[in-house]
C-alpha positions as CSV (number, residue, x, y, z in Angstrom):
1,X,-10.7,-174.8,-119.1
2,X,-10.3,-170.9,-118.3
3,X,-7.4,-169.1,-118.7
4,X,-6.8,-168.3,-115.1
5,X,-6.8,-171.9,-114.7
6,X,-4.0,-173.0,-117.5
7,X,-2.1,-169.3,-116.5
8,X,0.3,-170.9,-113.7
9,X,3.7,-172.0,-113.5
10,X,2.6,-175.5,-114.2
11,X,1.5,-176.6,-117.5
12,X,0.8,-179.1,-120.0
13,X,1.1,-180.2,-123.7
14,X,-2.7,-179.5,-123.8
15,X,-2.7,-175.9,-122.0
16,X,0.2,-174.8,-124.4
17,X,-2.0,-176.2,-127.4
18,X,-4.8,-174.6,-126.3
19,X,-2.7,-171.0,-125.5
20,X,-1.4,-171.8,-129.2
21,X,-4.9,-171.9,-131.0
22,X,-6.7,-168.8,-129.5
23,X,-3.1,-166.9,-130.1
24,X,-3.4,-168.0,-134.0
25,X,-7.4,-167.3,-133.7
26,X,-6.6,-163.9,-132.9
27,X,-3.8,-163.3,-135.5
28,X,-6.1,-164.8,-138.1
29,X,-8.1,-162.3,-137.3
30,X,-6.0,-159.4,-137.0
31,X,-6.5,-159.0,-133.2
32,X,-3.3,-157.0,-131.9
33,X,-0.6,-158.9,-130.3
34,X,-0.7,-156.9,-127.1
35,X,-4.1,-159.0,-126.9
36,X,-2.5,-161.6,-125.4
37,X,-4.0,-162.5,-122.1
38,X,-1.5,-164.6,-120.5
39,X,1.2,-163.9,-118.3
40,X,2.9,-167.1,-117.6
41,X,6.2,-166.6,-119.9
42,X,5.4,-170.6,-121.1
43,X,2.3,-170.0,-121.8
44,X,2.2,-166.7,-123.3
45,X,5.0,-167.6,-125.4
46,X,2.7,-170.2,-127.0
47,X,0.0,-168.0,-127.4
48,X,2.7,-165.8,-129.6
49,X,3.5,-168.5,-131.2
50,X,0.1,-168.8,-132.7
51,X,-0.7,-165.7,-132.8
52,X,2.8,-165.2,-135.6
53,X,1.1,-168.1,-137.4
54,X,-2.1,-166.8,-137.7
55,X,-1.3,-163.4,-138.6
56,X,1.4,-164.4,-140.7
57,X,-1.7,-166.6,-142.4
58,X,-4.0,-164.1,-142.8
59,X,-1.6,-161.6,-144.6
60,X,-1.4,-164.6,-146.4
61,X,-5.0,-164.5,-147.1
62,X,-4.5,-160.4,-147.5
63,X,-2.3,-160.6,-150.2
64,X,-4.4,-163.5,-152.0
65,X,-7.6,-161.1,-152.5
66,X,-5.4,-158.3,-153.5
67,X,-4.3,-160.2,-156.5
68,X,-7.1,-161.8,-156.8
69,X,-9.3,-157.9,-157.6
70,X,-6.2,-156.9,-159.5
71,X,-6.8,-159.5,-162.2
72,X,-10.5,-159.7,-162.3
């Protein structure tokens, strides 16, 4: 499935999943928010969603090697 095809006013449990997962891929990766290439308010607002998670993960992760060097 492309994103031009699940970026309509229609959509389902499995486009919003899907918008979810590449938004938290890209957080998780540190990927910018403006990154998001949806424009469906729906959609894009699932794609935020993940994107919150995943960054909010990997400063998670951030924070876990940090203390991780400071008491080796």
């Amino acid at each position: 499935m492309k994103i031009k095809d699940i970026d309509q006013r229609e959509w389902s449990i499995d486009s919003l999943n899907k918008a979810y997962r590449q938004g938290y891929l890209f957080g998780l990766s540190g990927e910018p928010q403006e990154s998001c290439p949806y424009h469906s308010e729906v959609i894009a607002a699932a794609w935020e969603a993940g994107w919150t998670d995943g960054q909010a993960q990997n400063s998670l992760k951030v924070s876990e090697d940090g203390y991780e060097e400071a008491i080796a």
